[in-house]
C-alpha positions in Angstrom: -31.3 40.6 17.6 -31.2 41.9 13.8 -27.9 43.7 15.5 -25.7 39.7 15.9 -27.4 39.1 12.1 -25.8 42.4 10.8 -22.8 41.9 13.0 -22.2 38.2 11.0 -23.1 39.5 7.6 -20.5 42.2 7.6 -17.9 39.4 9.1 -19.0 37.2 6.2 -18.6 39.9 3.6 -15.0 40.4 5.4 -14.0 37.3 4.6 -15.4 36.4 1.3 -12.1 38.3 -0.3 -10.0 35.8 1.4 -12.1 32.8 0.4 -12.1 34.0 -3.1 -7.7 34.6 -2.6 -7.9 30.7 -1.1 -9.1 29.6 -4.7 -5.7 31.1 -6.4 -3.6 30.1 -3.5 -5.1 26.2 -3.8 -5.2 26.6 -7.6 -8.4 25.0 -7.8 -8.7 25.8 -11.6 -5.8 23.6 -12.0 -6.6 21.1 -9.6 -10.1 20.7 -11.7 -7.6 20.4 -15.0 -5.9 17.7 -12.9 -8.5 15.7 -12.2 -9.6 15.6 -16.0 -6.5 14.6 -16.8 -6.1 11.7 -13.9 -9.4 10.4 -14.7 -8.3 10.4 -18.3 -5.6 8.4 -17.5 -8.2 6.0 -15.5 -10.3 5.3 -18.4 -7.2 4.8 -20.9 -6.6 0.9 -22.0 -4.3 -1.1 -20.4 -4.6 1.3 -17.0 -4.6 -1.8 -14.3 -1.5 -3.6 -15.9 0.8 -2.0 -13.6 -0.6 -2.4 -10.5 1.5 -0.1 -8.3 1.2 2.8 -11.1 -2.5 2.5 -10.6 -3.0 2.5 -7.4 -0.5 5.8 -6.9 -3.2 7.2 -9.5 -6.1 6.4 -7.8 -4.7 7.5 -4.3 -3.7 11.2 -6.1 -7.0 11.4 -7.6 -8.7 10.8 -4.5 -6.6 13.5 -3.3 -7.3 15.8 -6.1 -11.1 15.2 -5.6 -11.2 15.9 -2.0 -9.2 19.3 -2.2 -11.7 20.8 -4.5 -14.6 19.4 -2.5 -13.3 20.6 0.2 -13.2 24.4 -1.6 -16.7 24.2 -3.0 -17.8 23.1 0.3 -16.8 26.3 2.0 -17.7 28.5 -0.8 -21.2 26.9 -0.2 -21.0 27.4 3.6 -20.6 31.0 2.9 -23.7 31.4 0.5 -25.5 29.2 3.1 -24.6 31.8 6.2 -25.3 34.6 3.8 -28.7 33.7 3.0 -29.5 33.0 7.0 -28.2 36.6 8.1 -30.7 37.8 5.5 -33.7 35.7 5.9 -33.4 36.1 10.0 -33.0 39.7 9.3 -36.1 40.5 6.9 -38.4 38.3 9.3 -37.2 39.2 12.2 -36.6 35.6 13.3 -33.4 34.7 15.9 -33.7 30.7 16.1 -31.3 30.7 13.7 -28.4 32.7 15.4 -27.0 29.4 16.7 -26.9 27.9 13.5 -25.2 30.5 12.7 -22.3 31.1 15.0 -21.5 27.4 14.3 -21.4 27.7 11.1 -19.2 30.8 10.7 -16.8 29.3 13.3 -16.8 26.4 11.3 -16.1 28.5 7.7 -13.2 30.4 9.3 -11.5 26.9 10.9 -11.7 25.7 7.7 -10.4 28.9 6.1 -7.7 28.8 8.2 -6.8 24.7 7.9 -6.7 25.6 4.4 -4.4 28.8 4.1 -1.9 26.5 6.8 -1.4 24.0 3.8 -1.0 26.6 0.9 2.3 27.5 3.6 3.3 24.0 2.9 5.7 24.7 -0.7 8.5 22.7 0.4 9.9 19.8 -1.6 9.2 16.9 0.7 6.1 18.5 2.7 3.5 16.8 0.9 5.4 13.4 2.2 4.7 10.6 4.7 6.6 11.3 8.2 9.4 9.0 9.8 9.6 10.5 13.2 12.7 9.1 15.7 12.4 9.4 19.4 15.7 9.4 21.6 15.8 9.8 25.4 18.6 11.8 26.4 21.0 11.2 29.1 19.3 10.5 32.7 18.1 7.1 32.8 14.7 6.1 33.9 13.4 9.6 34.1 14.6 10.8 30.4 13.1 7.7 29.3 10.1 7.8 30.5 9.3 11.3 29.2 10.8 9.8 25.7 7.7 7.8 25.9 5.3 10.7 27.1 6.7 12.4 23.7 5.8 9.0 21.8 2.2 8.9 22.9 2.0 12.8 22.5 2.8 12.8 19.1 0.7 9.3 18.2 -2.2 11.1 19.8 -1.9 13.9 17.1 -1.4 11.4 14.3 -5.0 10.2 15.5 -6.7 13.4 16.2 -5.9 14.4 12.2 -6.9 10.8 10.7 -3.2 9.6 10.1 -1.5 6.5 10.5 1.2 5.2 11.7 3.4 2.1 11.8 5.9 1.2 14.1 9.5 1.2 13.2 11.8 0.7 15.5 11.4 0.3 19.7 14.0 -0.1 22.3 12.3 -0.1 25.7 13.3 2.2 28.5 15.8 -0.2 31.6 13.0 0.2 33.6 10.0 2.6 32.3 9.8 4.9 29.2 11.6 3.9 26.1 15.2 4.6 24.9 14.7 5.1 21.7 12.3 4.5 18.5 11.0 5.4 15.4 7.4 5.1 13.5 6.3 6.6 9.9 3.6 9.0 9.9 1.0 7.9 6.8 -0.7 10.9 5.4 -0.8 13.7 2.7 1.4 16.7 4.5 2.7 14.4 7.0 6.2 15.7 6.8 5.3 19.6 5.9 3.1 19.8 9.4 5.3 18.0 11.9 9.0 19.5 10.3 9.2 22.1 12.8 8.8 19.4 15.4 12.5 18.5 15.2 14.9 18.8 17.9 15.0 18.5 21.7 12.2 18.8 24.0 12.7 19.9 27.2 10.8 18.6 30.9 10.3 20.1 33.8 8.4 18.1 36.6 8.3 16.6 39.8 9.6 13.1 39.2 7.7 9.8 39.8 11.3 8.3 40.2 12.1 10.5 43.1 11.2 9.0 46.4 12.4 12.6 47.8 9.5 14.3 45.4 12.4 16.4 43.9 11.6 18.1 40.6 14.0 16.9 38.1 14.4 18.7 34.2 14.8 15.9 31.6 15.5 16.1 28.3 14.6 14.0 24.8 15.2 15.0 20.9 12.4 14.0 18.1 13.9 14.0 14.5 11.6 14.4 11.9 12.4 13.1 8.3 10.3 13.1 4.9 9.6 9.2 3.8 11.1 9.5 -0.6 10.3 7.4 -2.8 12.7 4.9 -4.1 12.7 6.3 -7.6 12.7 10.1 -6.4 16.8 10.7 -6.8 19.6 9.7 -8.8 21.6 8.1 -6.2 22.2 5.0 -4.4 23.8 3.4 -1.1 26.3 1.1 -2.0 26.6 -2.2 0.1 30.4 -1.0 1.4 28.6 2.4 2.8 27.0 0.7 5.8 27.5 -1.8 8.4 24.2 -4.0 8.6 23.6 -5.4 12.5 21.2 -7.9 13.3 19.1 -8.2 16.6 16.3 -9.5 18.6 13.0 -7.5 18.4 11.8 -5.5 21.6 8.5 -3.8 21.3 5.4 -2.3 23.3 4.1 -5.6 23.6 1.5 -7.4 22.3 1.6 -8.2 18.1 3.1 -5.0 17.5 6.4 -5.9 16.4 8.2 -9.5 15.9 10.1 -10.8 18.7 12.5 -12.6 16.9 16.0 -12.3 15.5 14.9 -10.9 12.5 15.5 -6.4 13.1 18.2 -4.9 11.3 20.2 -2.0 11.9 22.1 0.3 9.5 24.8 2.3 10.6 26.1 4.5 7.6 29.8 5.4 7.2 28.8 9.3 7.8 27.7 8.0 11.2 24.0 8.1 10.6 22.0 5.1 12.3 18.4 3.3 11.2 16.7 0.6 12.4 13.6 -1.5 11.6 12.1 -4.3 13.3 8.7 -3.8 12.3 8.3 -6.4 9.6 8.6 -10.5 9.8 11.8 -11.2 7.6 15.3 -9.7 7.7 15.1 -9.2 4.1 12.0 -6.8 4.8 13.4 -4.9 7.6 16.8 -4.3 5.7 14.6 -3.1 3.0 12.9 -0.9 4.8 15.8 0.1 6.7 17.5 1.2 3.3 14.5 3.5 2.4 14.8 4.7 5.9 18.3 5.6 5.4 17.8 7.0 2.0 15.6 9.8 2.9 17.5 10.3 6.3 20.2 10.9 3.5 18.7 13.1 0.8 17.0 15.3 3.4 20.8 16.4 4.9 21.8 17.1 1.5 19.0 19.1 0.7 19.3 21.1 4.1 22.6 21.3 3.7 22.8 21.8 -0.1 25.2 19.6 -0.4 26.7 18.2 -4.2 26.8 14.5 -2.9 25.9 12.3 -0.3 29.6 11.4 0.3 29.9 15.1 2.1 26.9 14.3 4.6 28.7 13.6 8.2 26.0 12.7 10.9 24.1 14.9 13.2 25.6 15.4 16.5 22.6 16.5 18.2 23.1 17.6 21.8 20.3 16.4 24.5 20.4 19.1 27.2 20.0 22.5 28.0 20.1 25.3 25.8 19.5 23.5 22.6 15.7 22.7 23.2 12.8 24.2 21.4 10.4 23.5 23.2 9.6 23.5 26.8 7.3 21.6 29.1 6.7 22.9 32.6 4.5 20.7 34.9 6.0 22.4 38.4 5.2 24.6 39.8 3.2 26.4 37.2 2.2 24.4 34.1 3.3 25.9 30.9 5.1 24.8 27.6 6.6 27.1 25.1 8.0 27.0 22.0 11.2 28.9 22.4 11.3 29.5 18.7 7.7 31.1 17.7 6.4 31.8 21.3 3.9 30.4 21.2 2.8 29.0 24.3 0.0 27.5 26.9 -1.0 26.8 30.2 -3.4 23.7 29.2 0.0 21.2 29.6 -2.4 18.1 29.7 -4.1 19.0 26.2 -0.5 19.5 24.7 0.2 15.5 25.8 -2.7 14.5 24.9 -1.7 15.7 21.1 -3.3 18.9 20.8 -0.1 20.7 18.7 -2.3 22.4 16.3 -1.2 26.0 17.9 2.8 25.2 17.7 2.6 23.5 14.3 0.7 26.8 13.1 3.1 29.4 14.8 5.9 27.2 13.3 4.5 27.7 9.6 3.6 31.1 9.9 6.8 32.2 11.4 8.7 29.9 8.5 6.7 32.2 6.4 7.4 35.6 7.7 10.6 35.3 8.8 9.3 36.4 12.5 10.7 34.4 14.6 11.3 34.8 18.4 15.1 36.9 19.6 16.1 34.2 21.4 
């Protein structure tokens, strides 16, 4: 048995440079001077007199704290597993080799959790999520896997502690959903569900089909970082957009008003928002505008454009050839990512939300630069 104690302690010795590289990569030396200098800020006079400074304060020291817990916690682990591999060994004692293997599997998942979000250096990835769902042509059957994608990517939000809120949310003529759009609450939201943008291919035998036919179907997922108001030096001018009003439509229940009250914004470079979520049409043009906003400072950014004027609107086409992502239910079961290729068999995990493995191969290829020939 003294051979699986040995076996450990040289993995734990492997990985201790890497733990020690996670400190510079996190910069938890200045995270630590950040937190002096947030608390500072805490304890100065006058502090709670702008309530909606504060509370930004108190939500990025909370932040601040938990990232270097969550470093000295691992560095901890380590010393922990270190001192078992030794003990079991000098007494000649395996009741703790479960212990153990837990433990070390649990160090290198958080190891790994951690060098993931070091890959996140973009200028928005630290940002809230607005994701927007559209079924592509084919009726009931694209809509209904618009609203398989819906509860896929709500499940992940819930699997990683997120939250959402419900924008928009035109149901499908008969099952599924046309079309709809819900912000993602959460530190990284944007940086771990960017690569999720653009159409996701079906393959299946369809439920519509009285013939049992299998059917490909097709739906596109648009991912844009929520930006703060005060983040840019621009603004939409009343004569850029055409504001429409309509009655809400929702997935039942309390979940969205059912009155006239939802707005949408079509912008004059052809991008379209919507928002029913809130109870006034004041609200929902508000939030409409924010919407828009970062729907509009992302394009330049990607595009690198001088002004917003320049943005025209994405033409996005639903169909095939222009997914990135396939899901095969017949007659094998299989989705891959035709970007990364990364791919699995376990199709009814992927729905369920696990996305970990795609989001992953996503960041590390956005990294490398080793992405898949298509």
């Amino acid at each position: 048995m003294n051979i699986e104690f040995d076996s450990y302690k040289q993995k734990l010795n492997d990985c201790k440079p890497a733990l020690d590289g996670l400190a510079a990569s996190l910069n938890v030396e200045g995270l630590r001077n950040e937190l002096e200098r947030l608390h500072a800020m805490q304890e100065a006079p006058g502090f709670w007199d702008d309530p909606e400074k504060s509370q930004k304060i108190v939500v990025k020291t909370r932040q601040t704290e938990t990232k270097i817990e969550r470093y000295e916690k691992m560095c901890a682990n380590w010393d922990d597993l270190m001192t078992i591999c030794e003990m079991a060994m000098e007494e000649d004692d395996d009741s703790m080799l479960d212990e153990l293997k837990e433990g070390y599997a649990a160090l290198v998942s958080g190891m790994e959790s951690c060098r993931l979000e070091t890959l996140l250096t973009g200028k928005y990835d630290k940002n809230n999520a607005l994701l927007n769902f559209q079924a592509g042509a084919g009726g009931t059957e694209a809509q209904d896997w618009c609203q398989m994608l819906y509860r896929m990517y709500t499940r992940w939000t819930e699997r990683h502690g997120f939250t959402y809120k419900i924008m928009d949310y035109q149901e499908g003529d008969e099952a599924g959903l046309k079309s709809a759009s819900i912000m993602i609450e959460g530190e990284n939201a944007y940086g771990f569900l960017k690569g999720e943008s653009g159409v996701h291919r079906l393959v299946r035998v369809s439920p519509f089909d009285a013939n049992a036919r299998r059917q490909t179907s097709f739906s596109a997922i648009e991912v844009v970082p929520d930006i703060e108001d005060d983040s840019e030096d621009f603004e939409i001018k009343p004569e850029d957009y055409e504001m429409q009003v309509y009655r809400s439509s929702g997935a039942g229940g309390q979940k969205v008003n059912k009155t006239s009250s939802a707005v949408r914004l079509i912008h004059k470079s052809g991008i379209v928002v919507s928002c029913q979520t809130e109870r006034s049409q004041f609200q929902n043009k508000e939030t409409c505008l924010r919407m828009l906003r970062s729907k509009l400072v992302e394009i330049r950014e990607r595009e690198h454009l001088a002004t917003i004027a320049d943005i025209k609107g994405v033409q996005q086409k639903i169909e095939w050839g222009s997914q990135i992502r396939n899901y095969v239910f017949m007659p094998y079961t299989l989705v891959k990512d035709t970007r990364t290729g990364c791919e699995t068999s376990n199709v009814n995990g992927v729905m369920d939300g696990a996305l970990d493995p795609f989001i992953e191969s996503y960041l590390n290829c956005l990294a490398t630069g080793n992405w898949v020939q298509k």
